[in-house]
MARMI-592406 format. One record per residue (C-alpha): x, y, z. Coordinates in Angstrom, 3 decimals. Last residue first. Layout:
REM MARMI-592406
x | y | z
X | Y | Z .
...
//
This chain:
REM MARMI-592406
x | y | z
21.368 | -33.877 | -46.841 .
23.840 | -35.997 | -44.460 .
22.821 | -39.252 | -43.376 .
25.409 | -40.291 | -40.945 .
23.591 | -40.973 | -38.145 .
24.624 | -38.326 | -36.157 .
23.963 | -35.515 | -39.095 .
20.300 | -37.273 | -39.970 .
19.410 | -36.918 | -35.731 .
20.656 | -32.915 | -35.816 .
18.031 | -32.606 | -38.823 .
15.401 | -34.119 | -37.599 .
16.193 | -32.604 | -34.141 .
16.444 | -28.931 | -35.960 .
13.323 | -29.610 | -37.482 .
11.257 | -30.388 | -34.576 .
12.574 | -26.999 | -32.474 .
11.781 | -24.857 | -35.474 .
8.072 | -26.391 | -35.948 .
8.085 | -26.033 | -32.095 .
8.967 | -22.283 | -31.980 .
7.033 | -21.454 | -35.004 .
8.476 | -18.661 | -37.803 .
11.042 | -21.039 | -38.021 .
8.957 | -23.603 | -39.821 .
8.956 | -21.785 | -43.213 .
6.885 | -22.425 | -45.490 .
3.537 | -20.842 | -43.573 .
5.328 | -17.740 | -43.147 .
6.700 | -17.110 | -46.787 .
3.181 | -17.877 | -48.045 .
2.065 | -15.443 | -45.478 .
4.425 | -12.997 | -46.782 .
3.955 | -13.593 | -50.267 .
0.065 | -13.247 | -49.977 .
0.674 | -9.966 | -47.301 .
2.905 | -8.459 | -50.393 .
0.491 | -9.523 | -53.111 .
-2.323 | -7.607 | -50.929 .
-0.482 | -4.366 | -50.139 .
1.057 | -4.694 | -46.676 .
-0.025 | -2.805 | -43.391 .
-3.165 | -3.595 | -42.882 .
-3.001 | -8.140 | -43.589 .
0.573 | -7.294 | -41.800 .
-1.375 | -5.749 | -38.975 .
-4.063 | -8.501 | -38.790 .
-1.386 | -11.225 | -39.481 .
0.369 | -9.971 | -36.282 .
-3.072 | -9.658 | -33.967 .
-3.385 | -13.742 | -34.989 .
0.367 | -14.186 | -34.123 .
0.020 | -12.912 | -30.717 .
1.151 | -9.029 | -29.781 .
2.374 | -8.431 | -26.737 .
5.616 | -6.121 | -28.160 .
8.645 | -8.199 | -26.549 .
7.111 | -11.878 | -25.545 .
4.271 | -11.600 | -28.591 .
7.409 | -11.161 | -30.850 .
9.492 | -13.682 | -29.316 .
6.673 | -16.321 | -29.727 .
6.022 | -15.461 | -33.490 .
9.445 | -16.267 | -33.820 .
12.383 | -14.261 | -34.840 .
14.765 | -15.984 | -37.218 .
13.023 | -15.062 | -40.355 .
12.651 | -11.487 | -40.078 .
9.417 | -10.167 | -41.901 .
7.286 | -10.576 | -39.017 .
9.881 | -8.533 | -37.016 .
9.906 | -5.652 | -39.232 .
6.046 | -5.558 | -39.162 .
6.413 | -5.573 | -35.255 .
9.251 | -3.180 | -35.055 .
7.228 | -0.667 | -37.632 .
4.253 | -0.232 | -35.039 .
7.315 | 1.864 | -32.883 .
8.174 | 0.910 | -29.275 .
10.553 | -1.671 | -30.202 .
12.450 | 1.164 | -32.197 .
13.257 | 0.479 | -35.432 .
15.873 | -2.632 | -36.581 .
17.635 | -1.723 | -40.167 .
16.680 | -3.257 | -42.996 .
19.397 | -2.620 | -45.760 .
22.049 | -2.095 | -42.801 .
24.244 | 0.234 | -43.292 .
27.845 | 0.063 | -42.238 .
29.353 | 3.088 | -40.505 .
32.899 | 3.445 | -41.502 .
35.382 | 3.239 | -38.463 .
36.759 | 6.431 | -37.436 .
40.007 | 5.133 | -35.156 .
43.032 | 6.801 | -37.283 .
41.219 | 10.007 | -39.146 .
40.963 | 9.375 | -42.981 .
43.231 | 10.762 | -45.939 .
//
């Protein structure tokens, strides 16, 4: 029988480290919907210093599929992002639907 109020704790498979720790900024490349602008914003770091510490961090096939990953999608890039999402908005309004 459970207690009344203990909620079960719900794991994450990726969980967010500590801003502070080299881990946030690896975790952060990884995460689609963060941009390479938010990530220099919170840790200071601009995209050339992130591909340096994936490039470390990663085994080679890892950093490949990453920056393969990267360079696909455009949400890794504020204005790629931004573009997209008017393309897309524009196709819904006029009726053209994907």
């Amino acid at each position: 029988m459970s207690k009344k109020g203990h909620s079960p704790i719900t794991r994450v498979k990726n969980p967010e480290p500590n801003i502070e720790s080299p881990d946030w900024v690896i975790w952060a490349a990884w995460a689609d919907r963060i941009t390479f602008e938010e990530i220099e914003k919170k840790a200071g770091k601009t995209e050339s210093e992130v591909i340096k510490i994936m490039r470390r961090s990663l085994k080679p096939s890892s950093f490949r599929l990453w920056r393969k990953r990267v360079n696909k999608k455009s949400i890794k890039h504020r204005k790629k992002f931004e573009y997209s999402r008017k393309q897309i908005t524009s196709k819904i309004k006029k009726g053209d639907y994907l």
